[in-house]
N, CA, C and O atoms as a GROMACS GRO file, in nm:
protein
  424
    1UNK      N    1   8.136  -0.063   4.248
    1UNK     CA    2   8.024  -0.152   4.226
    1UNK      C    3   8.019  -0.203   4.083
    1UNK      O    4   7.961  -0.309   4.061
    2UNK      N    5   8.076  -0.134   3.981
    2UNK     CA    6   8.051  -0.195   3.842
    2UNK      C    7   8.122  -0.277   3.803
    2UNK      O    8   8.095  -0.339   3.700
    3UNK      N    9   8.243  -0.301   3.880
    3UNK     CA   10   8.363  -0.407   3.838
    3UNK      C   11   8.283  -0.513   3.908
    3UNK      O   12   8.290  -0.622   3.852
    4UNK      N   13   8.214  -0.511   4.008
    4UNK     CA   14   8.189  -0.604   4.050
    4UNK      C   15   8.068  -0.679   3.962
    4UNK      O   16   8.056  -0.801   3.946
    5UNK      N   17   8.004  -0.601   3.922
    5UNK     CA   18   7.832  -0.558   3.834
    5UNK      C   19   7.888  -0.678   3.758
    5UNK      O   20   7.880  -0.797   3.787
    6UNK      N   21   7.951  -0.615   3.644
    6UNK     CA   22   8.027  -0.672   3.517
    6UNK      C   23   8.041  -0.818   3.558
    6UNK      O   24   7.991  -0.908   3.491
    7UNK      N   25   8.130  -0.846   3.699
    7UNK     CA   26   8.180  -1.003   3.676
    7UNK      C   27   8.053  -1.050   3.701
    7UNK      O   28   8.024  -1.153   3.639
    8UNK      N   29   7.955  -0.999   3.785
    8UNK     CA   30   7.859  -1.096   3.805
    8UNK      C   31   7.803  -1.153   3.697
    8UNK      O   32   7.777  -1.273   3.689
    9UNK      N   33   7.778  -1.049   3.588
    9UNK     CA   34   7.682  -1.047   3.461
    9UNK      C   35   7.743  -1.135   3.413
    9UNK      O   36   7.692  -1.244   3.384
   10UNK      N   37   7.884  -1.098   3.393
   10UNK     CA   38   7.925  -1.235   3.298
   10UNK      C   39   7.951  -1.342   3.350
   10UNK      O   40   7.928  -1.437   3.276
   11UNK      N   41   8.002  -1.374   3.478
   11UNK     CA   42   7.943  -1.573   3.522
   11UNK      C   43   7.844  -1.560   3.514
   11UNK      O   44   7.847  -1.682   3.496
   12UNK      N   45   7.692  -1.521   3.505
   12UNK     CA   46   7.571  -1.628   3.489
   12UNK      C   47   7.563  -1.611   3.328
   12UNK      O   48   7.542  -1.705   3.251
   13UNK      N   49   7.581  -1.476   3.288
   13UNK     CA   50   7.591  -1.522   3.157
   13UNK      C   51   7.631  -1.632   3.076
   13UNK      O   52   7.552  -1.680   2.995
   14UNK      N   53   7.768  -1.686   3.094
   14UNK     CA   54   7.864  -1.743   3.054
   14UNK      C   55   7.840  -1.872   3.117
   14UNK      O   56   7.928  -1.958   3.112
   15UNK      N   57   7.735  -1.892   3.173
   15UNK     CA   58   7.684  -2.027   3.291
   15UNK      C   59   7.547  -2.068   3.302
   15UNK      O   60   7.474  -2.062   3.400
   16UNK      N   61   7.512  -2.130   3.131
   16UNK     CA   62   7.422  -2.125   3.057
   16UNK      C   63   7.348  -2.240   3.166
   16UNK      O   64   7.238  -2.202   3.203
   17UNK      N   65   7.383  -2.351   3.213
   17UNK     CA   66   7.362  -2.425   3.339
   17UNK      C   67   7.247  -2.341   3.427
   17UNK      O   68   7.130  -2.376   3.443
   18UNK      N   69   7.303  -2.232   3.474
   18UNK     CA   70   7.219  -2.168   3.549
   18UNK      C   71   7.088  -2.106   3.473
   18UNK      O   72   6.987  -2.121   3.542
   19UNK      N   73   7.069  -2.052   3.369
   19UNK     CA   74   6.960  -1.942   3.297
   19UNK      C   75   6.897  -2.065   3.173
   19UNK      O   76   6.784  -2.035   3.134
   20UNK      N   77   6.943  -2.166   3.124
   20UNK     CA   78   6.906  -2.213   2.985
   20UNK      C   79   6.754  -2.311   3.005
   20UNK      O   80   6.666  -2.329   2.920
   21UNK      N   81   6.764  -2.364   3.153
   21UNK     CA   82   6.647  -2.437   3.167
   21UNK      C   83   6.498  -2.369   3.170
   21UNK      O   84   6.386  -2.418   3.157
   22UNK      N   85   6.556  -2.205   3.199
   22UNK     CA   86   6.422  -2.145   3.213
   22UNK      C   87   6.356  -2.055   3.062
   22UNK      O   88   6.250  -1.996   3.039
   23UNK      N   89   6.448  -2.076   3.004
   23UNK     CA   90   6.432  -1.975   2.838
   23UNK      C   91   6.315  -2.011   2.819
   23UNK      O   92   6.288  -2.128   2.847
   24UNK      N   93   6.194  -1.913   2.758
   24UNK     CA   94   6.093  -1.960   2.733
   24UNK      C   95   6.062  -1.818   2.641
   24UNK      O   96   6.070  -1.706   2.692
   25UNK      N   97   6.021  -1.845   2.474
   25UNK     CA   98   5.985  -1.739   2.395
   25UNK      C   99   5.852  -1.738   2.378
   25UNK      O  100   5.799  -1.848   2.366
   26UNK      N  101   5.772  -1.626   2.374
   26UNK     CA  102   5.624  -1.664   2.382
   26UNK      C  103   5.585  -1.512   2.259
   26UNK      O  104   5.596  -1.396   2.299
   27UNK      N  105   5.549  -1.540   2.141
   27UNK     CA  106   5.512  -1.427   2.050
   27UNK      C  107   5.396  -1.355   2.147
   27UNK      O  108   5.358  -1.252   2.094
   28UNK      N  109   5.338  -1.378   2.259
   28UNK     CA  110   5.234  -1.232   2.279
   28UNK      C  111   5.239  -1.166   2.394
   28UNK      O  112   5.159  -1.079   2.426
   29UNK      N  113   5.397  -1.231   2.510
   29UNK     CA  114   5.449  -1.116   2.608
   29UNK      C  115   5.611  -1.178   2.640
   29UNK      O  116   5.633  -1.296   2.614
   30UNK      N  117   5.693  -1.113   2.684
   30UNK     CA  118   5.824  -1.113   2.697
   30UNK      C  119   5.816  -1.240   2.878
   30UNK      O  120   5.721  -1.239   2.956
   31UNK      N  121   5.921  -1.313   2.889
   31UNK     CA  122   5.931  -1.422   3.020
   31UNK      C  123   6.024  -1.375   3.079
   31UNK      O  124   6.136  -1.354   3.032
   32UNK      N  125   5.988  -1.355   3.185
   32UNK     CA  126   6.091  -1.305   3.349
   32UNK      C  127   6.081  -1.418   3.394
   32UNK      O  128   5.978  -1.486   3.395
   33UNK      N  129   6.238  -1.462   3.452
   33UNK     CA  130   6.276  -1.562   3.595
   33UNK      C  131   6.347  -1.457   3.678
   33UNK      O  132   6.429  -1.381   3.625
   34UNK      N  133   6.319  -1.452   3.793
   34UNK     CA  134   6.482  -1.424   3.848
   34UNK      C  135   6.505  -1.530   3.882
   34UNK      O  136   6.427  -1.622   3.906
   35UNK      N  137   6.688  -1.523   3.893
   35UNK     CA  138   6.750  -1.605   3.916
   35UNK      C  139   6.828  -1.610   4.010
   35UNK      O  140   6.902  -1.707   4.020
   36UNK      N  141   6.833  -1.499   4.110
   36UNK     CA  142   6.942  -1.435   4.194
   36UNK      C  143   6.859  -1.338   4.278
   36UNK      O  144   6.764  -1.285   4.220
   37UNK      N  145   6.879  -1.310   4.390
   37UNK     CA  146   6.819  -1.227   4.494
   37UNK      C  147   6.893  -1.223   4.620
   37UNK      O  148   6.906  -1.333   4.674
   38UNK      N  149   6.955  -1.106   4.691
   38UNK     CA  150   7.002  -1.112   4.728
   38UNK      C  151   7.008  -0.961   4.803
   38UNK      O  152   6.953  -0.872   4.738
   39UNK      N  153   7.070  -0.920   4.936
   39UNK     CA  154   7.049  -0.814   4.990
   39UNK      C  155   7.079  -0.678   4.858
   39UNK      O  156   7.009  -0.579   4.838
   40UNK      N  157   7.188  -0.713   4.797
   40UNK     CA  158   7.256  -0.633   4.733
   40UNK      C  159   7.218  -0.613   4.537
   40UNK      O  160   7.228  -0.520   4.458
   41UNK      N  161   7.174  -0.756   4.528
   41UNK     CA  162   7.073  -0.766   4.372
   41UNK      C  163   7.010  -0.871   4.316
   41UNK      O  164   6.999  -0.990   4.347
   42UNK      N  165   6.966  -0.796   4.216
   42UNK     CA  166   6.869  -0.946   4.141
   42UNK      C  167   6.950  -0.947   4.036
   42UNK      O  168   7.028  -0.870   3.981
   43UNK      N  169   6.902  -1.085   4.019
   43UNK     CA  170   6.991  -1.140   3.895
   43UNK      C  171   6.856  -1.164   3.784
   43UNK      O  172   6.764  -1.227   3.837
   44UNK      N  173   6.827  -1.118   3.622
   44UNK     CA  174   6.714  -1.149   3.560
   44UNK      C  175   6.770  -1.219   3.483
   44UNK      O  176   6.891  -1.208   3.463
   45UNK      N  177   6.667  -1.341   3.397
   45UNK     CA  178   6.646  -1.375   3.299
   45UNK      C  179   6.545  -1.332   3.223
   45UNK      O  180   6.432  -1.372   3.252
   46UNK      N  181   6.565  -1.230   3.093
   46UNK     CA  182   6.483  -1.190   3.066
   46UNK      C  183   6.450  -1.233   2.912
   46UNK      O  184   6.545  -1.203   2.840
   47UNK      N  185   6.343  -1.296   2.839
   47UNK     CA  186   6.352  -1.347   2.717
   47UNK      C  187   6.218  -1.259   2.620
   47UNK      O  188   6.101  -1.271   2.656
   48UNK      N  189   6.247  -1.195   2.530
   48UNK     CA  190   6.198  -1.132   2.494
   48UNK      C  191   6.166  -1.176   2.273
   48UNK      O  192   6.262  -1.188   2.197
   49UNK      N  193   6.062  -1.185   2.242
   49UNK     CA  194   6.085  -1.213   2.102
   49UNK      C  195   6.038  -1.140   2.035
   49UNK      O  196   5.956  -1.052   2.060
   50UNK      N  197   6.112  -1.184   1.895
   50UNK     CA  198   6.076  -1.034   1.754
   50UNK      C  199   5.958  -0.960   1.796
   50UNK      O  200   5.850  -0.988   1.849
   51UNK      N  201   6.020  -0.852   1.749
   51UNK     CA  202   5.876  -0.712   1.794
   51UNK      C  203   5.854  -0.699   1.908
   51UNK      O  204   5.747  -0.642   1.929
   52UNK      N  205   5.919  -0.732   2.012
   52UNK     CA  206   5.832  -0.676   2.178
   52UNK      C  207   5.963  -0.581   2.241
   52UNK      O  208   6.083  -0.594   2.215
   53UNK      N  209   5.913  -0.508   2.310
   53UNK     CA  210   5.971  -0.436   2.383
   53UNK      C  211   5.898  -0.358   2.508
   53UNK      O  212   5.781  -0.377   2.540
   54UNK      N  213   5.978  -0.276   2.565
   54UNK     CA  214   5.950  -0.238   2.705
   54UNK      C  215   5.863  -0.094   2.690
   54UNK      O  216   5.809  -0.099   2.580
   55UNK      N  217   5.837   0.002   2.741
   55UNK     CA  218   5.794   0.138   2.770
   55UNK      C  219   5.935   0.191   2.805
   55UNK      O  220   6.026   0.134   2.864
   56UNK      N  221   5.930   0.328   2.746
   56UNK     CA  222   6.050   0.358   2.803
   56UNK      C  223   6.030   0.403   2.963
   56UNK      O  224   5.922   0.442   3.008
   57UNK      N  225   6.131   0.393   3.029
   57UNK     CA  226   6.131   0.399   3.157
   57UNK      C  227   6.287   0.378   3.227
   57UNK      O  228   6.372   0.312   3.167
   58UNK      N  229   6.310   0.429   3.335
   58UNK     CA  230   6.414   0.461   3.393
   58UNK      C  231   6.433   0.351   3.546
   58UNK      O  232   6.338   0.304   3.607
   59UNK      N  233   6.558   0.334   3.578
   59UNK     CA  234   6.514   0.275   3.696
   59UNK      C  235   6.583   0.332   3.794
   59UNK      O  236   6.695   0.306   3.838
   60UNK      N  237   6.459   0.461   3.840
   60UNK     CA  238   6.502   0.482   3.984
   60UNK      C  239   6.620   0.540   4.041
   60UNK      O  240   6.623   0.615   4.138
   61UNK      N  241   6.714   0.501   3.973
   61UNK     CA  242   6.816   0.538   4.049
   61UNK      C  243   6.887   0.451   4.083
   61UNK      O  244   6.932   0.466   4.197
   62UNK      N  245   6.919   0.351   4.026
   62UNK     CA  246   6.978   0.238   4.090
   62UNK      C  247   7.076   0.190   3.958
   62UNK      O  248   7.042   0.254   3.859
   63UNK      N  249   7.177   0.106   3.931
   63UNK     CA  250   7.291   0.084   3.904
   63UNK      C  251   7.245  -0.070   3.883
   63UNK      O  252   7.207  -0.155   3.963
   64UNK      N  253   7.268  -0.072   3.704
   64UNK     CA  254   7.224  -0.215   3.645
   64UNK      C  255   7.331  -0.241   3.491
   64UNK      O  256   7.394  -0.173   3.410
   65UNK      N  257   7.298  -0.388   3.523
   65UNK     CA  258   7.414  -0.417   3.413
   65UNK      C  259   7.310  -0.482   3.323
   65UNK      O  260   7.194  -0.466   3.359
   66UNK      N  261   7.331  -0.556   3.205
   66UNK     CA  262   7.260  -0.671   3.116
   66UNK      C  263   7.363  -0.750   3.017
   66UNK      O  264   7.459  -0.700   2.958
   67UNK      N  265   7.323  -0.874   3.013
   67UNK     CA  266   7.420  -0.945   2.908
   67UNK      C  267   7.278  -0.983   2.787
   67UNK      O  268   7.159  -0.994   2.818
   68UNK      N  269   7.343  -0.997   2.644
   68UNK     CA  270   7.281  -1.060   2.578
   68UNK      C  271   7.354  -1.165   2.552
   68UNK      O  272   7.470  -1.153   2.514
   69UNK      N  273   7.281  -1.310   2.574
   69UNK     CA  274   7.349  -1.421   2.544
   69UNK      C  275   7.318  -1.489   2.449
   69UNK      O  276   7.406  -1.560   2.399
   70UNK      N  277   7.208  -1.489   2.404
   70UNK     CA  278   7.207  -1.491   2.271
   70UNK      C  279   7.103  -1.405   2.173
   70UNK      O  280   6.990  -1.369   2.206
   71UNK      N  281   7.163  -1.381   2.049
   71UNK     CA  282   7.063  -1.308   1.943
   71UNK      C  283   7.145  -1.168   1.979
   71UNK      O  284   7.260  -1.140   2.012
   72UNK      N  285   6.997  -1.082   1.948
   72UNK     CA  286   7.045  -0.922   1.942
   72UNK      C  287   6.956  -0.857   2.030
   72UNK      O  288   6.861  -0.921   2.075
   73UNK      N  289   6.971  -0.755   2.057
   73UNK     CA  290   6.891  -0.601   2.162
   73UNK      C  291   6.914  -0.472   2.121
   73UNK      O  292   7.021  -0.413   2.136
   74UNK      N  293   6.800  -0.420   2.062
   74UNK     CA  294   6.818  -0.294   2.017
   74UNK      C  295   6.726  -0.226   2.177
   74UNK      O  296   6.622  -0.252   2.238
   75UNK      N  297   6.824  -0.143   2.185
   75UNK     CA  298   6.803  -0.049   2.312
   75UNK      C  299   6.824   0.106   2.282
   75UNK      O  300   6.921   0.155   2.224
   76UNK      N  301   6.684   0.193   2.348
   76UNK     CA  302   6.690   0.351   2.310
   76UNK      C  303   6.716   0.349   2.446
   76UNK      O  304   6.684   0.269   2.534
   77UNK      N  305   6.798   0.482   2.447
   77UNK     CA  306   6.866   0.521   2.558
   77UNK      C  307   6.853   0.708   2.592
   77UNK      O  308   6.850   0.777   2.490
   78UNK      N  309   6.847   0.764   2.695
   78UNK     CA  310   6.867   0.888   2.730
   78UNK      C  311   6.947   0.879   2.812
   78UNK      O  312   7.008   0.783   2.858
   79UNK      N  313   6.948   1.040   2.845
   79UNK     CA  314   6.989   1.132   2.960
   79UNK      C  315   6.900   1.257   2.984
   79UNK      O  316   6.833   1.320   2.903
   80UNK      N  317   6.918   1.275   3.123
   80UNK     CA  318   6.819   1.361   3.155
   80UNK      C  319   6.859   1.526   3.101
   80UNK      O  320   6.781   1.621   3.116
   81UNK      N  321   7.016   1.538   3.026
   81UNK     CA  322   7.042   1.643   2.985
   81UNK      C  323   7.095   1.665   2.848
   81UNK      O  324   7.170   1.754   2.806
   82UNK      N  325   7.039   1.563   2.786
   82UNK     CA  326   7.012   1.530   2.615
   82UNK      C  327   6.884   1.527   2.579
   82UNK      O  328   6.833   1.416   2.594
   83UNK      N  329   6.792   1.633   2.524
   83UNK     CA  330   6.688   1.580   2.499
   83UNK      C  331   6.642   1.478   2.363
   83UNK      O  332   6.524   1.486   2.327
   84UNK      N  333   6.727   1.393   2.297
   84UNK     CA  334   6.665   1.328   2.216
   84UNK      C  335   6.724   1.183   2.274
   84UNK      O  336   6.828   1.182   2.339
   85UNK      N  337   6.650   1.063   2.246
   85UNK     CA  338   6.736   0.922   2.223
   85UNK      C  339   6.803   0.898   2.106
   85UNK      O  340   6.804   0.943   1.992
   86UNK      N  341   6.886   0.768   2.202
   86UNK     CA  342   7.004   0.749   2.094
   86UNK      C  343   6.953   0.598   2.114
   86UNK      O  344   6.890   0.552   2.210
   87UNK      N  345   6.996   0.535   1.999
   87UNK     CA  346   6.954   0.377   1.978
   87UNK      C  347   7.076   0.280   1.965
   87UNK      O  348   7.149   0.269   1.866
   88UNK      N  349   7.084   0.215   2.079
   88UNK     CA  350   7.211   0.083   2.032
   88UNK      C  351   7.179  -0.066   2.002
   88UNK      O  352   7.067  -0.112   2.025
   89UNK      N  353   7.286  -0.147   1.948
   89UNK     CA  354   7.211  -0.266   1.933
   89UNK      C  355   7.298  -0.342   1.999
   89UNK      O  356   7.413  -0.313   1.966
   90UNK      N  357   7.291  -0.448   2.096
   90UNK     CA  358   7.356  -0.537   2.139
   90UNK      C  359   7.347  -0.637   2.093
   90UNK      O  360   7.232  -0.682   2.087
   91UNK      N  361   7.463  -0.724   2.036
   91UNK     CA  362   7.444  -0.870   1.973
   91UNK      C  363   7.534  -0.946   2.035
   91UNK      O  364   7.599  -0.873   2.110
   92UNK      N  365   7.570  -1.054   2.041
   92UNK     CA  366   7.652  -1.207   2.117
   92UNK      C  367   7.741  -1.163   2.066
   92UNK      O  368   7.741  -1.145   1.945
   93UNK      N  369   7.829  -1.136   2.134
   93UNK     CA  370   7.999  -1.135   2.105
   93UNK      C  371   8.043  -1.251   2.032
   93UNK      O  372   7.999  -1.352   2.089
   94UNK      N  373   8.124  -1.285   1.909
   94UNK     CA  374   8.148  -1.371   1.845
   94UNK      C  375   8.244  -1.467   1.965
   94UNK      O  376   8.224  -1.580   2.011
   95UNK      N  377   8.365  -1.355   1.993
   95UNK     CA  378   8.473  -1.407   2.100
   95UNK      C  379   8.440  -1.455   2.219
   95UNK      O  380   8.518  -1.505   2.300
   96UNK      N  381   8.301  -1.435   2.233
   96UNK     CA  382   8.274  -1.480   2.370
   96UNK      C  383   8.121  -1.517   2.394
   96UNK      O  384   8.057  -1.508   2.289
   97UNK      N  385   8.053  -1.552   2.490
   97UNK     CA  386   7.889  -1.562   2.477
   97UNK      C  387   7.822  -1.439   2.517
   97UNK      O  388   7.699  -1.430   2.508
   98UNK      N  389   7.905  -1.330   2.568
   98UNK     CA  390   7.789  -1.221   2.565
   98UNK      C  391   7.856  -1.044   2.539
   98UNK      O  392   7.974  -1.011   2.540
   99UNK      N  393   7.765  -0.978   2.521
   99UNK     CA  394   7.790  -0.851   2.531
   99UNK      C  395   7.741  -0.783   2.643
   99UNK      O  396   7.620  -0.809   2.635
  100UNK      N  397   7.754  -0.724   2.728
  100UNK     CA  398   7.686  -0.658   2.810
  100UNK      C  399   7.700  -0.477   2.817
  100UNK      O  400   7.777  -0.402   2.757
  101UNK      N  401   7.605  -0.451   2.904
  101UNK     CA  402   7.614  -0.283   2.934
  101UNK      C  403   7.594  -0.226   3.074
  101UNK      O  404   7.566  -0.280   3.180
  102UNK      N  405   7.614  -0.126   3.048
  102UNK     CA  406   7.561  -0.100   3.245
  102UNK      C  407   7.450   0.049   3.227
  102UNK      O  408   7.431   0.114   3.124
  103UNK      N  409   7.403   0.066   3.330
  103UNK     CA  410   7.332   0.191   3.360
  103UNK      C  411   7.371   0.270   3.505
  103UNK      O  412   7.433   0.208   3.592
  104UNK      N  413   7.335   0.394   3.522
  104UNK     CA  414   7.374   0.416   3.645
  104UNK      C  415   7.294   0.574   3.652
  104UNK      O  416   7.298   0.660   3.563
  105UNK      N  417   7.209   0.586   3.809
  105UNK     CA  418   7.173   0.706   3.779
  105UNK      C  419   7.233   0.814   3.714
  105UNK      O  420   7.354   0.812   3.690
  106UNK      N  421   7.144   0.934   3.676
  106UNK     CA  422   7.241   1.063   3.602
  106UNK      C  423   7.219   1.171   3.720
  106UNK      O  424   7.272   1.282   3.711
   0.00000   0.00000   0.00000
């Protein structure tokens, strides 16, 4: 499923056509589109600006990828058998338009 995950992420990533008409930055909450729905997944557009972020939270159990296409993403991360977070930052690949990551239950 993640080889597959990956290509998806990166054609819509990379297929600014599809995600660029809906970008919308708003300083006092983060903008969801989906863009994709389907038996098997959703596809998000998720636009988020300086200073906002999520609650930490887990999803379920389920198997997710993300691209940043443009700018940066600082993301805290666990495991259920590490007790501290670890912090990464995702930024636009110079070589390419995105970086992405995956998740997957533990």
């Amino acid at each position: 499923m993640l080889p597959t995950l990956r290509h998806i992420v990166e054609d819509v990533a990379n297929s600014p056509n599809i995600w660029s008409p809906f970008i919308q930055f708003n300083l006092y909450e983060r903008h969801c589109r989906r863009l994709r729905r389907d038996v098997d997944l959703e596809v998000w557009l998720i636009c988020w600006d300086l200073g906002q972020d999520t609650l930490l939270h887990d999803h379920g159990g389920s198997v997710g990828a993300f691209a940043v296409a443009k700018g940066a993403l600082l993301e805290d991360y666990g495991a259920k058998h590490v007790p501290t977070l670890r912090t990464r930052r995702h930024i636009t690949a110079p070589t390419t338009s995105t970086t992405w990551s995956t998740w997957a239950a533990s």
